[in-house]
N, C-alpha and C positions, 0 to 999 in steps of 0.2 A: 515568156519562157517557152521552148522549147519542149518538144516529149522528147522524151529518152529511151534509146533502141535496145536493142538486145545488147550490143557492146560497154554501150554507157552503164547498162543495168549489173553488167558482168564483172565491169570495173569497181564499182560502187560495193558490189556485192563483194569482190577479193579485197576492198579497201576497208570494211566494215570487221571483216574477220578479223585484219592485221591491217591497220594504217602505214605500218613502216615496211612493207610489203615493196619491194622495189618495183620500178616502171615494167626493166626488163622480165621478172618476173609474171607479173601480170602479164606485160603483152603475148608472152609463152603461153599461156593459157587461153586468151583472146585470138591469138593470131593476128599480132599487128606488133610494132615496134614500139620500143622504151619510147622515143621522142615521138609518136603518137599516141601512145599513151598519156604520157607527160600532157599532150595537149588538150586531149580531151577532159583529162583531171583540171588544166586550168580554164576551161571552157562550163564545165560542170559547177566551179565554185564560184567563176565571172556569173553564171547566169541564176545562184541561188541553191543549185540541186545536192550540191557537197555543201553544208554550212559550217564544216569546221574541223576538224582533225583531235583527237581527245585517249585520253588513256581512262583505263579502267584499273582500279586499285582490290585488291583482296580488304575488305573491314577488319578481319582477323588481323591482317598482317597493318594495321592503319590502327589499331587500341579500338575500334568499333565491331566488340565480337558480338554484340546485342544489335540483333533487327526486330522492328516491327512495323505491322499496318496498323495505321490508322483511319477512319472512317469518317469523313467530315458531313456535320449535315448544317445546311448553311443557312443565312436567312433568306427569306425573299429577295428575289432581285438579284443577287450576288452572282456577278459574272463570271466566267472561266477567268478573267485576265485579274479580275480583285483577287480571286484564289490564288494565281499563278503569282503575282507580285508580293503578298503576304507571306507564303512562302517561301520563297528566293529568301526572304530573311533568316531562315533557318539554316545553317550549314548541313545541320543532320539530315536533312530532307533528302537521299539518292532519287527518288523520284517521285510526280505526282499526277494524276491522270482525274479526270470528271469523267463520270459512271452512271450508266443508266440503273435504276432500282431505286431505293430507299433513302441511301446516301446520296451524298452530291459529289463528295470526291476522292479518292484511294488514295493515303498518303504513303509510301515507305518510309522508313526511317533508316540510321545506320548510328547507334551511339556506345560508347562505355560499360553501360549495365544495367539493370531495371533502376536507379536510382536517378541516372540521366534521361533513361525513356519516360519516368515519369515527370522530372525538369520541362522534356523537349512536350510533353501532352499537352503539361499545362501550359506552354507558352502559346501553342499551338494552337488550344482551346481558347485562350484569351485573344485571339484574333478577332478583331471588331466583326467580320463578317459570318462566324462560328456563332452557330445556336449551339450545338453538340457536338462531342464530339465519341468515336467507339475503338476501344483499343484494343490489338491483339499482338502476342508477342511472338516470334517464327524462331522455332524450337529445332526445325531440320531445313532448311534450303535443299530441295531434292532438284530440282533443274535450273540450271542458269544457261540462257540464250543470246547472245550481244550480236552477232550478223544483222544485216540489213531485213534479210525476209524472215526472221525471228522475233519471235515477242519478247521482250525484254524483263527479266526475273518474273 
C-alpha cells in the first residue's frame, strides 16, 4: 500500500467528519475536482486505507440511554484477536480497545439500563478468556469525537 499525502489525508479527514459529504464539496476545500476526488476515494478503498463507510447512531435516541466501561482482565495467553472475536458477539459492545496497565482491555458498552448492563457483564465476564472482570457506569458523556484525527469517545 501506498502512503497517503496531504490530499488523501484531507479527503479522509472531510470523509470522517460527514461520509455523505459530496465529491464536489470536498474537492472545494482540497483544490481538485468532484471526479478527482471521486478517484482518489476509490483508490483509497481499492488499496485498504478507507475500509468502509458507516453511521453513528445517538444510544438515547436507539433505547440504549445506559453506557458503560468495562475492564477486562484476561487470562494468560489471551490474544487481542480471542478478545476482539468474543466480543463481536456482543451487540451492546460500541467499542473495545487492549490497554496498557493493570487490565487487558477497555470495553464500552451501550444497553437499556443497569439491569441489561448487568445481563451484558455477566455474559461478558463469562467469556472463556475472562479471569475478571471491573465495572463502571458513565453518568455524564462530556466529549464525543468521531473525525479521523480524533480519539473516539
Amino acid at each position: 500500500m501506498r502512503k497517503t499525502n496531504d490530499i488523501d489525508e484531507c479527503i479522509v479527514r472531510a470523509l470522517s467528519g460527514d461520509a455523505r459529504r459530496s465529491y464536489a464539496d470536498i474537492g472545494v476545500e482540497v483544490g481538485r475536482s468532484a471526479p478527482a476526488i471521486k478517484r482518489r476515494v476509490d483508490k483509497l478503498c481499492a488499496e485498504g486505507a478507507i475500509l468502509g463507510f458507516t453511521i453513528r447512531t445517538d444510544p438515547t435516541l436507539a433505547s440504549r440511554q445506559t453506557e458503560g466501561i468495562i475492564e477486562l482482565y484476561c487470562h494468560r495467553n489471551t490474544t487481542p484477536e480471542m478478545i476482539r472475536c468474543g466480543l463481536s458477539n456482543h451487540p451492546e459492545v460500541v467499542s473495545a480497545s487492549t490497554i496498557t496497565g493493570y487490565a487487558d482491555a477497555l470495553v464500552h458498552v451501550a444497553v437499556s439500563g443497569t439491569r441489561h448492563f448487568e445481563q451484558v457483564l455477566q455474559r461478558i465476564s463469562d467469556e472463556p478468556f475472562v479471569e475478571r472482570a471491573k465495572s463502571s457506569l458513565i453518568l455524564s458523556p462530556l466529549i464525543r469525537r468521531f473525525s479521523a484525527d480524533s480519539p473516539m469517545d
